[in-house]
Structures are given as structure tokens and as C-alpha cells.
C-alpha positions in Angstrom: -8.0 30.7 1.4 -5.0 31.0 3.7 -4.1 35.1 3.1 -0.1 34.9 5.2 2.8 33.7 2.1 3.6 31.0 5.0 0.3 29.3 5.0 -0.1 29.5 1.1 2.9 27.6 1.0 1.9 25.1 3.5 -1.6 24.9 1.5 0.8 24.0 -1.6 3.0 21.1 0.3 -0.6 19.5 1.7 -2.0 18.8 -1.1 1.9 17.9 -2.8 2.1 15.2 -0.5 -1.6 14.4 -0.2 -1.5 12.7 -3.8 1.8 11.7 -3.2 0.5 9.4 -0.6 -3.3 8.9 -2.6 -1.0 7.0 -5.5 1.0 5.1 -3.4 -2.2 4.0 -1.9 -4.2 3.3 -5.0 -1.3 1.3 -6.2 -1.0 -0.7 -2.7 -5.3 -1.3 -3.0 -4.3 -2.9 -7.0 -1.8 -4.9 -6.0 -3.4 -6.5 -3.0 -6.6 -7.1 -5.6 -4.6 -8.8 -7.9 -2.6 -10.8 -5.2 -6.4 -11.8 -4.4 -6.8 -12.6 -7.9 -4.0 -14.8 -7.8 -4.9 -16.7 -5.2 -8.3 -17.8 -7.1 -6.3 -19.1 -10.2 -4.4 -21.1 -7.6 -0.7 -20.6 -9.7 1.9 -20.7 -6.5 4.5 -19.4 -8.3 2.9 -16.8 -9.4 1.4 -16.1 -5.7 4.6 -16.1 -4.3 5.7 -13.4 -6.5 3.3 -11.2 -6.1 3.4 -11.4 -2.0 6.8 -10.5 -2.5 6.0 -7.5 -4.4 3.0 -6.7 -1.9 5.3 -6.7 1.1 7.7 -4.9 0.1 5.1 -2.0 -1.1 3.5 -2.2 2.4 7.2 -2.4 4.2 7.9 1.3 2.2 4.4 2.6 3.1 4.9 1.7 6.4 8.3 3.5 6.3 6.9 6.6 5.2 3.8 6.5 7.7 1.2 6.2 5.0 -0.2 3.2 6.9 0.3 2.2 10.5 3.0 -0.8 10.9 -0.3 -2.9 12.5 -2.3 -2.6 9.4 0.4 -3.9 7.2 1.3 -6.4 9.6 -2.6 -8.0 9.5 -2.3 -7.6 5.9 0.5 -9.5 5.5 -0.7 -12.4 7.6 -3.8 -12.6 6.0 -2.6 -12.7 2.9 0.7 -15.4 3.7 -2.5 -17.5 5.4 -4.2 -17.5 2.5 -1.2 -18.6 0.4 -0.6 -21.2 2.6 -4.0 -22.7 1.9 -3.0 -23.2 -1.8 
């Protein structure tokens, strides 16, 4: 344990914005599943909403550096290949 008042608080900020950025992961990993999902059930209008949704999700993430702008790039493509297919 971090004994100076100055590390105690940076201890506190961590682990802040260490779930901060956990949620906003968990809820980028759900909505890519169920974009997956989607994609099975093969409803295109439906599809295209949720890509919306998942871009825009991965755009802010990328924004606050949660995930590198390369990863959300290859996500996106992936997932606008796959609804291409449909």
C-alpha cells in the first residue's frame, strides 16, 4: 500500500478509471456479440442498425484511447464485410 497522500490518491484515480474503461469494454464486447447475432438471423435492417451503434461505440473508445484506432478499424471492416455478405 502506497504510504505518501500523493500516491494514495493516484491509487484512488487507477482503479476510478480502470472500471470506467472495464464497462465501456464489456459493453463494446455485448454489442459486437449481438451484431454477430444479427448477422445469423440475416434481418438487414436490423444489421444495419446495430453497425451503426457499434461504430459509433468503437469511434468514442477510440477517442478516449481505450482501444487502439487499428483495432477498431479491423473491427469495423470485418464486421461491414460480413454485412455485406447478407
Amino acid at each position: 500500500m502506497p504510504i505518501k497522500q500523493a500516491a494514495i490518491k493516484s491509487l484512488r484515480q487507477n482503479k476510478k478509471r480502470q472500471l470506467r474503461n472495464n464497462n465501456i469494454k464489456k459493453n463494446l464486447k455485448d454489442l459486437i456479440k449481438k451484431t454477430q447475432k444479427v448477422f445469423i438471423t440475416k434481418k438487414k435492417e436490423e444489421a444495419k442498425e446495430m453497425i451503426d451503434a457499434m461504430q459509433k461505440v468503437l469511434d468514442k473508445a477510440v477517442q478516449k484511447k481505450i482501444i487502439k484506432k487499428n483495432t477498431a478499424a479491423r473491427k469495423k471492416s470485418r464486421m461491414m464485410k460480413k454485412f455485406n455478405t447478407l
